[in-house]
N, C-alpha and C positions, 0 to 999 in steps of 0.2 A: 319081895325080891331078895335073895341071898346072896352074899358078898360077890361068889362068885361071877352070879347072874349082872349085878351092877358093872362088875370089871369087863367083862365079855360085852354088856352094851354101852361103857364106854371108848373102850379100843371099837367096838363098830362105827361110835360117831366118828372116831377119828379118820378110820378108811371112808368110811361115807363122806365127811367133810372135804375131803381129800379128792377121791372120785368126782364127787358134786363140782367142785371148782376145774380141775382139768378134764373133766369129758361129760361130767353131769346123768351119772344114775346111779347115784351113792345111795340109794333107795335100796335099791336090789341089795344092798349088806347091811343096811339098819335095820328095813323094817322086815327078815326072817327072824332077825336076832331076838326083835321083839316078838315076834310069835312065840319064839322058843320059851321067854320066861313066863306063857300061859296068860299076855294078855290075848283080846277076842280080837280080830282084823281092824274093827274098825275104829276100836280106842287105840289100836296100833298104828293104825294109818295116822288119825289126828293128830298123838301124841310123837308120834315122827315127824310131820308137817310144823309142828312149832318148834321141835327141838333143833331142826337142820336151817332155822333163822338167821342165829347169830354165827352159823358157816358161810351162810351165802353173804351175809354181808362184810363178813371178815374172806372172804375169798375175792367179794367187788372190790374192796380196797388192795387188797395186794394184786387186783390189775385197773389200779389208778392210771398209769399208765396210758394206758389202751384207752380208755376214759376220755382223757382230758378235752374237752372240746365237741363231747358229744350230748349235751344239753339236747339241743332242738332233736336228735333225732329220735332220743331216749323218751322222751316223756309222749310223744303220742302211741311207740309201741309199749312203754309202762301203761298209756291209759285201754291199750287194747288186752293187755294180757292182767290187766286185775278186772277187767269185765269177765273176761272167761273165768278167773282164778273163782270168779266168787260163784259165778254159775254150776263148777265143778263141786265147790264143796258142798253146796245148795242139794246137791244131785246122791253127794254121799250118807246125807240123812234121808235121803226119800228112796232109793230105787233100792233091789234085794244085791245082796254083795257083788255077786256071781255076774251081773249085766252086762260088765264090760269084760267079762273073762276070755272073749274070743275077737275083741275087738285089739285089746291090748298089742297081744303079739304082731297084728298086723301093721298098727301104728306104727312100732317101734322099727320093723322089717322095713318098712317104707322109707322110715327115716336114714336104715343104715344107707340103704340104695340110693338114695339121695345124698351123701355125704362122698359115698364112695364114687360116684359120679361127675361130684359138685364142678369142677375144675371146668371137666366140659360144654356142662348144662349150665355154666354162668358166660362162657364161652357163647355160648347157643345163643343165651337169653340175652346177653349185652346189647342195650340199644331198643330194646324190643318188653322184656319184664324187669328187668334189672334197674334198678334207681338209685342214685347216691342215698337216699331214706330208705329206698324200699317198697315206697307209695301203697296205696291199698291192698295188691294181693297179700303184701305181709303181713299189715296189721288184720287182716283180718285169718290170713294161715296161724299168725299166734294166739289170735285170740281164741281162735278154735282150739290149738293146742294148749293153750293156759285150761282151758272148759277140762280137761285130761287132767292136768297137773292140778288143779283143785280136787280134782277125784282122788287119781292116785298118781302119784309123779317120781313112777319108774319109768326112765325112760323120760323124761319130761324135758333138762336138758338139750337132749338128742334131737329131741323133734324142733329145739329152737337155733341148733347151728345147722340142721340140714334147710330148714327156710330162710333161713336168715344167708346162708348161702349161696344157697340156687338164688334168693332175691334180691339180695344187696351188694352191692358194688362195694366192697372192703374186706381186707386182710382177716385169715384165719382166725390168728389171736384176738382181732378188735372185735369180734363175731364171738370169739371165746366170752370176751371182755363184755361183752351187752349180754351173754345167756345168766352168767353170774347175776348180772343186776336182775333179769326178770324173771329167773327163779326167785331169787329174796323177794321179789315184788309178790309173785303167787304165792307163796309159801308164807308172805305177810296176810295179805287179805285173807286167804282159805281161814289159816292159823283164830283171826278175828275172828269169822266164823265160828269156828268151833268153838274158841271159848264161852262164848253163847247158848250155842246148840248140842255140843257137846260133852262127854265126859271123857275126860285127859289124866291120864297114869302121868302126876306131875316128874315122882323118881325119873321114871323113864326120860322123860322129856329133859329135865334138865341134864341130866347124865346125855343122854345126844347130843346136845349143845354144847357140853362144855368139852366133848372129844372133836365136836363138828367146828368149831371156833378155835381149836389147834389143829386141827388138821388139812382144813384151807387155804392155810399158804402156805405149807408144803407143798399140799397139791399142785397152787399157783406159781410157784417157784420152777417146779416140775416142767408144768406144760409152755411155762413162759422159756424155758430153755430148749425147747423140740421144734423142730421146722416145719414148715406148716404137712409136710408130707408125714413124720412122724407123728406128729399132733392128730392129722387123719389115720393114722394106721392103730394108733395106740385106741381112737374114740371108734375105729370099727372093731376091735377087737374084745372091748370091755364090753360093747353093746350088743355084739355077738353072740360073748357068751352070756349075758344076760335075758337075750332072746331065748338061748336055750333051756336058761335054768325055766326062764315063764312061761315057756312050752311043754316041758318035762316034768315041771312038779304039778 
């Protein structure tokens, strides 16, 4: 990697880190970046998967906040989204790159639809799907969506404030506030994984960590100051256009 190439994947973790904390698909700008310096997809997927670690958990803490008092509801959707997390990465040593190539865009489409809707479809569902936890359809919508986010977690984020939405009975941010921790939670397990099963471009990695671990609570500063409607408008728009770059290229 040349000096250059270092500098350009560390201003990526920084927007990545950044992304990841207020709308979550800081992927979509890491891991091209890493293509570009000529690693192969898949050491680029893993060695992005550990490097945006110490984002997510320096993005959960600067929304301690939002946190505070949510113990009981956090640790049974942490224990649904590291069963999927690990399943995903499991998935990324065994199937040919391409498998989810058409499935992707869909996911994420579904998810903007679902976000862009939420207000009403929780409206709808109040009483009916809606739970102060969330109760099963969640943990198990995230555990499905972590199975993604151990694969590849663009877009991964997205798909856990659009269920976590439609399903839970709580404010934007506090919904912001639980995707942060169960990204780090996926992005942990996967991450184990691979250091086992695969081979990780270390430069790389730490160079995303250490733009991703500055650039997180900027992010979180960012979106902790937007209303829950700008917070919506800002998370369709990034995811938007991420939809089109993963359609287009």
């Amino acid at each position: 990697m040349t000096l250059w190439e270092a500098v350009a994947v560390l201003l990526a973790g920084f927007a990545g880190g950044a992304l990841n904390t207020a709308v979550g698909s800081g992927t979509l700008v890491t891991f091209p970046v890493l293509l570009a310096t000529g690693l192969p997809p898949v050491t680029a997927t893993v060695s992005n998967a550990l490097g945006l670690i110490p984002g997510s958990l320096s993005g959960a803490y600067a929304y301690r906040r939002e946190l505070a008092g949510q113990r009981r509801l956090l640790l049974p959707l942490c224990a649904s989204a590291a069963g999927g997390g690990l399943v995903g990465a499991g998935l990324l040593m065994v199937l040919p790159p391409g498998v989810f190539a058409t499935v992707v865009p869909v996911l994420v489409g579904l998810a903007l639809l679902l976000i862009a809707v939420q207000p009403l479809l929780t409206r709808a569902l109040r009483g009916r799907l809606t739970r102060p936890g969330g109760g099963l359809p969640l943990r198990i919508g995230l555990g499905l969506a972590s199975v993604y986010g151990g694969y590849f977690s663009a877009g991964q984020g997205i798909l856990y404030v659009a269920l976590s939405g439609a399903l839970l009975d709580a404010p934007l941010q506090r919904i912001n506030a639980l995707k942060n921790v169960l990204v780090a939670q996926v992005n942990a397990v996967a991450a184990g994984f691979f250091l086992i099963a695969a081979d990780i471009d270390w430069p790389a990695a730490l160079l995303i960590a250490a733009g991703a671990t500055a650039g997180a609570p900027f992010g979180a500063r960012t979106a902790q100051r937007l209303r829950p409607v700008a917070l919506r408008v800002l998370i369709l728009t990034v995811g938007t256009a991420g939809l089109l770059h993963m359609t287009l290229s």
